[in-house]
C-alpha positions as CSV (number, residue, x, y, z in Angstrom):
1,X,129.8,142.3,27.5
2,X,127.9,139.6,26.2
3,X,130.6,137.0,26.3
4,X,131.0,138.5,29.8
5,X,127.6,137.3,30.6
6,X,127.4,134.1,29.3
7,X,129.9,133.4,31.2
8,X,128.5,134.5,34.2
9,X,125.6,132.8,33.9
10,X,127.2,129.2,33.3
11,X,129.5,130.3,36.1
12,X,126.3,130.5,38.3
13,X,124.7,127.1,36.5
14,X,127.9,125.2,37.4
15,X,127.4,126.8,41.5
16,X,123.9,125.5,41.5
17,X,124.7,122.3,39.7
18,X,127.8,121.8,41.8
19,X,125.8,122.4,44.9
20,X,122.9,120.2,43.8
21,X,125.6,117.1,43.5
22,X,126.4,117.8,47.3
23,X,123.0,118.8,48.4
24,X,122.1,114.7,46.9
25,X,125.0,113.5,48.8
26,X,123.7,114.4,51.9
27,X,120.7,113.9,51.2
28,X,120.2,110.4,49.6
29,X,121.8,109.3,53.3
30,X,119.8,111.3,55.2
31,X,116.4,109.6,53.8
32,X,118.2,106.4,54.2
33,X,118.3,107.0,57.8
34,X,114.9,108.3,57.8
35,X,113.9,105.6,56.3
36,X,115.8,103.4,58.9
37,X,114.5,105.5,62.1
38,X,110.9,104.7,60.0
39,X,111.2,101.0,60.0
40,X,112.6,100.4,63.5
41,X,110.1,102.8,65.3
42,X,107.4,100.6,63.5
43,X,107.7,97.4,65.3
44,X,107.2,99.7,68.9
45,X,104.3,101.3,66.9
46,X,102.9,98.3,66.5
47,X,103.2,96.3,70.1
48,X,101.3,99.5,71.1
49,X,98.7,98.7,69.0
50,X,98.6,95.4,70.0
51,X,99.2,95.9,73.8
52,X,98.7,94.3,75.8
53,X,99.7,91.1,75.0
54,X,100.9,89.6,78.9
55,X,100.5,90.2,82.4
56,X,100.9,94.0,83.4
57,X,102.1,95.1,86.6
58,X,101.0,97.2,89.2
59,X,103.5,98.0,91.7
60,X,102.5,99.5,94.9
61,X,104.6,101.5,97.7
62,X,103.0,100.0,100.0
63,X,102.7,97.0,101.6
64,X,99.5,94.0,101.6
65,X,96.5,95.3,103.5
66,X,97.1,99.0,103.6
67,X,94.7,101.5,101.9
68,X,97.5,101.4,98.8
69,X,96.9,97.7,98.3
70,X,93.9,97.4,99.1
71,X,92.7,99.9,95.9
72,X,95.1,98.5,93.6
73,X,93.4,95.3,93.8
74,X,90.2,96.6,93.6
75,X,91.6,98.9,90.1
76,X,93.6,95.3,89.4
77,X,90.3,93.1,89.2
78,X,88.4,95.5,87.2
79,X,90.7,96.2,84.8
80,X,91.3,92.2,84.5
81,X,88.5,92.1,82.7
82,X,88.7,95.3,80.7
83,X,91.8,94.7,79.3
84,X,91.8,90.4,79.0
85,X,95.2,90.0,81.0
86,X,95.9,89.4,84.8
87,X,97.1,92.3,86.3
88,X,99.7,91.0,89.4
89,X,100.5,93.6,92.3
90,X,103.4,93.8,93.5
91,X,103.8,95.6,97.0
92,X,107.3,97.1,97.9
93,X,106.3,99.4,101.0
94,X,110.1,100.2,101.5
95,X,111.8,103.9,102.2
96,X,108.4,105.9,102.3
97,X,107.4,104.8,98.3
98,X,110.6,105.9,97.3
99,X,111.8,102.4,96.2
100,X,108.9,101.4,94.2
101,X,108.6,104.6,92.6
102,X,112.3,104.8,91.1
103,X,112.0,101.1,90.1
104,X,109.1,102.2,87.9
105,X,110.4,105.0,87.0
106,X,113.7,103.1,85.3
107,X,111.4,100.5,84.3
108,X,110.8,99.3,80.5
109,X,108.3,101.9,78.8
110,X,106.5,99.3,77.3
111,X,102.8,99.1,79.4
112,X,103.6,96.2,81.2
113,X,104.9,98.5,84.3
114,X,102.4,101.4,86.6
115,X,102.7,102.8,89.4
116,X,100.2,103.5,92.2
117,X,101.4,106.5,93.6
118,X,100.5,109.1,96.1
119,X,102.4,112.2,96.8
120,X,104.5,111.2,99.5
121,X,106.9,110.0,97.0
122,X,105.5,112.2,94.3
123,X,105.2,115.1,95.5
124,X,106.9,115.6,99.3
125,X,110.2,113.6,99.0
126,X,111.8,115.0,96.4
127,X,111.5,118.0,98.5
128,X,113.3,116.3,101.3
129,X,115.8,114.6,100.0
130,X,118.2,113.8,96.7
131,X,116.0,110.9,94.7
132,X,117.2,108.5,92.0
133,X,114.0,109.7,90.3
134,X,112.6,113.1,88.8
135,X,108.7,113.1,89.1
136,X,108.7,115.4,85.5
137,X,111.2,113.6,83.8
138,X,110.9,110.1,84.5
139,X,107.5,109.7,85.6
140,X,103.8,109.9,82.5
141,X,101.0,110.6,84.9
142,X,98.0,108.2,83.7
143,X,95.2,109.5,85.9
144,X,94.5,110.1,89.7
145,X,92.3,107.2,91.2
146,X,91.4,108.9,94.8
147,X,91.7,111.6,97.2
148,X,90.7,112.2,100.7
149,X,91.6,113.5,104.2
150,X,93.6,112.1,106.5
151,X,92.0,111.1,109.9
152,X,93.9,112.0,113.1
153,X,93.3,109.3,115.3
154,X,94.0,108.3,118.7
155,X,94.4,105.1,121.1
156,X,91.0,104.7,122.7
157,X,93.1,104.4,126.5
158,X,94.2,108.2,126.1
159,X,91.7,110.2,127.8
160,X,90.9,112.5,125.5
161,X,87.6,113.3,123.3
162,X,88.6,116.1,120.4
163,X,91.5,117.9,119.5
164,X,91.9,120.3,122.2
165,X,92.0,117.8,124.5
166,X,94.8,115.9,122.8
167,X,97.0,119.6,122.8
168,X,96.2,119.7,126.4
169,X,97.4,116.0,127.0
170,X,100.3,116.4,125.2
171,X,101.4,119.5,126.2
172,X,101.4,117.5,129.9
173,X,103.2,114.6,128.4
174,X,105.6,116.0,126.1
175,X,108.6,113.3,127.1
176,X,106.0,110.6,126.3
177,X,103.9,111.6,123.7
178,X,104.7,110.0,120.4
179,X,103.3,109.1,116.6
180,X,103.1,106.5,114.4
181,X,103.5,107.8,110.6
182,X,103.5,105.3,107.0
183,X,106.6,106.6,106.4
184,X,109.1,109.0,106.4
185,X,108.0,111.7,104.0
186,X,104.5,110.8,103.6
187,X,100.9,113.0,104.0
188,X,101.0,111.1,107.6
189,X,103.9,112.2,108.4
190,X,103.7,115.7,107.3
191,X,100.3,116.3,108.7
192,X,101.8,115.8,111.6
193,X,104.7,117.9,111.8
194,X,102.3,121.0,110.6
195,X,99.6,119.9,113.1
196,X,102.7,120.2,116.0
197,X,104.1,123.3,114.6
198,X,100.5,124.7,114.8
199,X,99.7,123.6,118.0
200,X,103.6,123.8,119.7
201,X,103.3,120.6,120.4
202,X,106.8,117.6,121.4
203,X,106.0,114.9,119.6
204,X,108.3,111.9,118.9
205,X,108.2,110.8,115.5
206,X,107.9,106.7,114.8
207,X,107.7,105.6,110.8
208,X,106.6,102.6,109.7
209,X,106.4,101.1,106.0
210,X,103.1,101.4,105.3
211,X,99.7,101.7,106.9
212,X,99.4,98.5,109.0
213,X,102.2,98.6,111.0
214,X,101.6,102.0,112.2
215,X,98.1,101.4,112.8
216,X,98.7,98.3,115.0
217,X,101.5,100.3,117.3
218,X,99.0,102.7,118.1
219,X,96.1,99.9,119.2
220,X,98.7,98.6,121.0
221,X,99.8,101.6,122.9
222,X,103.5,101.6,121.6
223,X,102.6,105.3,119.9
224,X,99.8,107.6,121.1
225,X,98.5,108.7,117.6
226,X,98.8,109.4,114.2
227,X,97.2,110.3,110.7
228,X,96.3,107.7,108.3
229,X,93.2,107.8,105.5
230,X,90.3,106.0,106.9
231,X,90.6,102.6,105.4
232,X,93.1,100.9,107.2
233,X,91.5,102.8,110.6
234,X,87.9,102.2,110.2
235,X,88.1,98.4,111.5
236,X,89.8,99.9,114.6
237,X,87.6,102.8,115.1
238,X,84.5,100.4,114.8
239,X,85.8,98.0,117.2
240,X,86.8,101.1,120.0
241,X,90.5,100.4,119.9
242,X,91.5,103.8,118.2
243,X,89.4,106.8,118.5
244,X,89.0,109.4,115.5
245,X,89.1,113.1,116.3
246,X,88.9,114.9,113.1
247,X,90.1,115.1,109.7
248,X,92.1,117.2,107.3
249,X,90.0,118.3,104.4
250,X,89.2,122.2,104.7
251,X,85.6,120.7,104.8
252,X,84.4,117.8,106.7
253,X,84.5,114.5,105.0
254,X,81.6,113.4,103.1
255,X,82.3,109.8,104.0
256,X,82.7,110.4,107.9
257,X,81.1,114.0,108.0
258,X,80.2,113.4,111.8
259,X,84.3,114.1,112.1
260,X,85.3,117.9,113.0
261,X,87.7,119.4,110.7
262,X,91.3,120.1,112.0
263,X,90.4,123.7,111.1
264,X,87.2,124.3,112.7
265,X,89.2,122.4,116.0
266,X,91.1,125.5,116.4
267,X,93.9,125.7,113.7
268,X,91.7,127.8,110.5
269,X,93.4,127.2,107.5
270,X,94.6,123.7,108.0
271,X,93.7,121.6,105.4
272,X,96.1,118.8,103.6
273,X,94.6,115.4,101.4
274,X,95.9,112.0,100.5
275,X,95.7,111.4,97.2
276,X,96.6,108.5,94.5
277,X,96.9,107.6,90.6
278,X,98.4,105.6,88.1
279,X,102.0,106.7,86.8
280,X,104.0,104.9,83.9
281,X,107.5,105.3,82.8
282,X,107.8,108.5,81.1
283,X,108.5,107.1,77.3
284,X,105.4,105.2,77.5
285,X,103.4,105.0,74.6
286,X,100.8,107.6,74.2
287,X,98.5,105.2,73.0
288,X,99.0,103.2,75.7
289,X,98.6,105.6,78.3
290,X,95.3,107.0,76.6
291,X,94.0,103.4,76.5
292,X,95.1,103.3,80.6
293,X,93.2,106.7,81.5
294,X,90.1,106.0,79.3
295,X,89.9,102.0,81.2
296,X,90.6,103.1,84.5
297,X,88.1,106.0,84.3
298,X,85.6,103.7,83.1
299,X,86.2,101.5,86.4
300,X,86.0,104.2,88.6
301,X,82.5,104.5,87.1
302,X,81.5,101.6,87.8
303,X,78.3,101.4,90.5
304,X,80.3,98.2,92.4
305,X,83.3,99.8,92.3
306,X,82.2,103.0,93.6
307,X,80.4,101.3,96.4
308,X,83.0,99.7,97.5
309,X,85.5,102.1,97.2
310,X,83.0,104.3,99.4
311,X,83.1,101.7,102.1
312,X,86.7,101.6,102.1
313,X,87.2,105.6,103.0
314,X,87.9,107.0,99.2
315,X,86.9,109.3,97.2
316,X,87.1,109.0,93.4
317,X,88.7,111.2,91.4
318,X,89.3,110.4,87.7
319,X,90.0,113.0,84.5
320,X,92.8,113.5,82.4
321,X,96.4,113.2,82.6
322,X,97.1,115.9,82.4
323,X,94.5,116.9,85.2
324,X,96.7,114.6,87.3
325,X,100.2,116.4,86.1
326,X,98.3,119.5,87.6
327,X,97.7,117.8,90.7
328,X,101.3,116.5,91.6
329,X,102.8,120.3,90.5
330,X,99.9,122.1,92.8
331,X,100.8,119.8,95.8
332,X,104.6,120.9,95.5
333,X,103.5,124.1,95.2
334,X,101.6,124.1,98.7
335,X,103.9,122.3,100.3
336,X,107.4,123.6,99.6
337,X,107.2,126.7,101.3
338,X,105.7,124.6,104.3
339,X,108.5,122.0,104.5
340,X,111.3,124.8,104.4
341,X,109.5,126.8,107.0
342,X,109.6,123.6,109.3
343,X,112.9,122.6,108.2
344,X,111.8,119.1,107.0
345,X,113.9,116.4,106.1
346,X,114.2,112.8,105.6
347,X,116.1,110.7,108.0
């Protein structure tokens, strides 16, 4: 019985040794790769540390002189100075943001590469048609920049002075009554399409790339309407070639509150914003993008920036990015029930 076990106990030794020379085999590699994963992570450890070291870019879905461009410049100078390099925009205003936004989205994650998005792209496309791009998987939201109504607006030649009297003069002109919109799949566009569905109203549909465009075919008389964010409108308005009639917010617009809401103009429960922010690629970083969200809140702080910015129709927003995450999932949210309902797509 002894014998028996000694035996068994240098039978168990021997398991435990034997499995201790195979457990090293693996092992010894495994902390070589470690070690290897440990040294080649550290170089990208240390550019973002270092960042940034160049030019960054900020590229815009939309194109020069629209409310888009117009902020990024503003964010562009600012952060110039915070961050010691030029920051170059770069506006491609093609296939309602959809362009820009998958070029950033498959762009190098290194913080030389944002976005200034808004949720056409974001947040309604994707709902209207198969993307190159996933919003969740591609896309780090930074932080949102601004948010604000959209102003339905009107060429100052149709005789009509609020929004009942535009349903009325449409309703009479239903083979001619058209609208100008920045873009297939964009706040402007779908403002729109709830604001006929509300009001039963024949509307043809006329897209632009971008802001401009669409602004100048309705002082020119080659659409009737449409909704755009204040800034590129306000000029117009001013000089009496378009006419605003109300805005979207559920309340009226601090920055115009002499505007009617949409709601209170007969349709309650009508309420739908534009809104912006800064995106990176989604393997950006973290560092980087916590450096981008505490700089760019900063400059939306700032008493010159906030006066202008004012002047131009926005509101700020700022916060976390996570806060902005929050954003882009609520606005799909709201809006995917209404785009099936319509039966919304993209041409």
């Amino acid at each position: 019985m002894p014998r028996a076990r000694v035996t068994s106990k240098h039978s168990a030794l021997a398991a435990i040794s034997a499995a201790l020379v195979t457990a090293s085999r693996i092992f010894v590699p495994v902390l070589g790769t470690v070690a290897l994963i440990g040294i080649a992570a550290f170089p990208a450890a240390a550019r973002a540390e270092s960042w940034p070291e160049r030019p960054i870019r900020i590229v815009v879905p939309a194109g020069p002189g629209s409310s888009l461009d117009a902020l990024a410049r503003t964010l562009g100078q600012r952060l110039k100075a915070r961050l010691g390099q030029p920051i170059i925009v770069e506006n491609k205003p093609a296939a309602g943001g959809t362009v820009a936004t998958a070029e950033v989205a498959k762009a190098a994650a290194d913080g030389y590469t944002m976005l200034l998005g808004y949720n056409g792209p974001l947040a309604f496309a994707p709902l209207l048609s198969k993307l190159p791009y996933d919003v969740e998987r591609d896309l780090a939201p930074v932080v949102a920049v601004s948010s604000q109504p959209n102003v339905l607006a009107v060429n100052s030649g149709l005789p009509v002075l609020s929004v009942a009297e535009l349903v009325s003069w449409a309703k009479a002109n239903p083979r001619t009554a058209t609208y100008a919109s920045v873009g297939n799949g964009s706040a402007s566009h779908l403002d729109m399409e709830l604001f006929k569905a509300l009001a039963g109203l024949e509307l043809l549909h006329v897209p632009f790339n971008g802001s401009p465009p669409a602004v100048l075919a309705t002082v020119q008389g080659e659409t009737q309407m449409l909704f755009a964010v204040m800034q590129p409108l306000k000029a117009q308005i001013d000089a009496g070639r378009l006419r605003a009639l109300a805005v979207t917010s559920a309340r009226r617009f601090a920055l115009a509150p002499d505007l009617p809401t949409i709601a209170e103009s007969g349709y309650p429960g009508f309420e739908a914003l534009a809104w912006n922010g800064i995106l990176v690629p989604a393997a950006t970083p973290a560092t980087i993008v916590a450096r981008l969200n505490s700089e760019i809140n900063a400059v939306l702080k700032e008493a010159g920036v906030i006066d202008k910015l004012h002047a131009d129709g926005f509101e700020l927003v700022g916060g976390t990015p996570a806060d902005f995450r929050d954003l882009i999932r609520h606005e799909v949210t709201t809006w995917t029930p209404v785009i099936r309902k319509l039966g919304l797509r993209s041409d």
